[in-house]
C-alpha positions as CSV (number, residue, x, y, z in Angstrom):
1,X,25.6,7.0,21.3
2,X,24.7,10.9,21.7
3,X,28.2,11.7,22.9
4,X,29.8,10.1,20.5
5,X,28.4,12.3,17.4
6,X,28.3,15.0,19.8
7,X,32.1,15.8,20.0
8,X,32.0,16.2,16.2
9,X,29.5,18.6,16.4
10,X,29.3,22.3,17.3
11,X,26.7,24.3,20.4
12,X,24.4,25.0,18.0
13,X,23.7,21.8,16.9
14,X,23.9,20.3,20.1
15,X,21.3,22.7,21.4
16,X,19.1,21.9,18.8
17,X,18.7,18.5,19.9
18,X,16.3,16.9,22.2
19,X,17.3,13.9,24.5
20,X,13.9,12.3,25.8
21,X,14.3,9.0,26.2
22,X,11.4,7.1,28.1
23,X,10.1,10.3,29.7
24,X,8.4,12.3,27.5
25,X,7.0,15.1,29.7
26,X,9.8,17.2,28.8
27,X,9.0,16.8,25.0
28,X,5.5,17.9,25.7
29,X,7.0,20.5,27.2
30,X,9.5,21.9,24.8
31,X,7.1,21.5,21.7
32,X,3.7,22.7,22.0
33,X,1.3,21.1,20.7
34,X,3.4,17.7,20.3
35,X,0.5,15.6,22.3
36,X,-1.6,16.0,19.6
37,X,0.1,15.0,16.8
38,X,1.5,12.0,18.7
39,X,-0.1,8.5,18.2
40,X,-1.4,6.6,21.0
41,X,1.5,3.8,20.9
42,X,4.2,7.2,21.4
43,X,1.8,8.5,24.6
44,X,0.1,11.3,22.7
45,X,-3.6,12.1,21.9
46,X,-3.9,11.2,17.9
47,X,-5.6,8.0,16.5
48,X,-3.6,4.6,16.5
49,X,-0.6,3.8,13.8
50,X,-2.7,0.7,12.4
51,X,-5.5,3.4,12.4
52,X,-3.6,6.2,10.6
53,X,-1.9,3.5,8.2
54,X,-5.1,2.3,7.2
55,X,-6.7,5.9,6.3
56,X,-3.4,7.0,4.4
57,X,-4.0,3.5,2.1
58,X,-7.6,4.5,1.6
59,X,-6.8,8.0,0.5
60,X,-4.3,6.5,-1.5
61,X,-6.3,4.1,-3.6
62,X,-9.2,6.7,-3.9
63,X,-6.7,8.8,-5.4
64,X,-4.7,5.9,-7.8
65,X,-7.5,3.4,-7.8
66,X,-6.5,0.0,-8.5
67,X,-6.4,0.1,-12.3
68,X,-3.3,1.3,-14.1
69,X,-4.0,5.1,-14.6
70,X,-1.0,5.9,-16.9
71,X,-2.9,4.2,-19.6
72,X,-5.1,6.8,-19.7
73,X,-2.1,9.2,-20.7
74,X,-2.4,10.3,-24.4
75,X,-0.7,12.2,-26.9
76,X,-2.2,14.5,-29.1
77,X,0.0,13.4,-32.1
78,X,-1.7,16.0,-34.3
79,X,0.7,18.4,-32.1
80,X,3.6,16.4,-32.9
81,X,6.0,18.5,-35.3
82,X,6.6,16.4,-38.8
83,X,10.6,16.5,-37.9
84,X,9.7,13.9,-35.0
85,X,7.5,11.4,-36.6
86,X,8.5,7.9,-37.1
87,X,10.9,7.7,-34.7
88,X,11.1,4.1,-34.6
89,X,11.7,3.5,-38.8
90,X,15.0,2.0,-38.2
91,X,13.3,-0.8,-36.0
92,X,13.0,-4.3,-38.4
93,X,9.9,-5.1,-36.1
94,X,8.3,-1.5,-35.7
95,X,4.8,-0.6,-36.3
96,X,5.0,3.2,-37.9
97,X,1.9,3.9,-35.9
98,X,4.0,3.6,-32.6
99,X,5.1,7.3,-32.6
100,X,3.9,9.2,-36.3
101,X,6.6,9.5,-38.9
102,X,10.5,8.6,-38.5
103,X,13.0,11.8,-39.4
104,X,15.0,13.4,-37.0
105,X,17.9,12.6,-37.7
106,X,19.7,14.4,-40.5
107,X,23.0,13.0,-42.0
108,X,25.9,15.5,-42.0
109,X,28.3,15.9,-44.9
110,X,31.9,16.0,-43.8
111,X,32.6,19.8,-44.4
112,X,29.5,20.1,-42.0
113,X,30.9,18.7,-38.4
């Protein structure tokens, strides 16, 4: 499959690129330091996958939790200028305390476009 892609591409490129295949010795030997940061199912010295999965969801549902954080999101509407309240006035079914007062619109006369 490499020499396929490998006519369409230039020295460079092609130097640039590392065939291991099932030996991975001369990985290890080309990037230092790649034992480490290998898992133990690809032959190198870090934890497992299942292990490292299971850390990276913990971290992530410290960090997110399992409520819905963006309802914790407010706006401080007292910021909001008066042009850009009531947003929503056209709505037949709107509540006007959905976004302040409606008004940004303004209509244009026909000497004005």
């Amino acid at each position: 499959m490499f020499s396929i892609f490998s006519f369409y591409m230039n020295e460079k490129l092609k130097s640039r690129i590392l065939r291991v295949g099932t030996n991975m010795e001369t990985a290890y030997e080309a990037i230092s330091g790649l034992k480490d940061v290998l898992p133990k199912e690809l032959g190198g010295n870090s934890k497992a996958v299942a292990e490292l999965t299971e850390e990276n969801e913990q971290r992530f549902l410290q960090q997110y939790g399992s409520s819905d954080f963006t309802t914790q999101i407010l706006a401080d509407e007292s910021k909001r200028p008066a042009s850009a309240q009531n947003l929503l006035k056209e709505y037949k079914e709107y509540n006007p305390k959905v976004m302040g007062a409606s008004g940004t619109f303004v209509r244009l006369q026909d000497d004005d476009i």
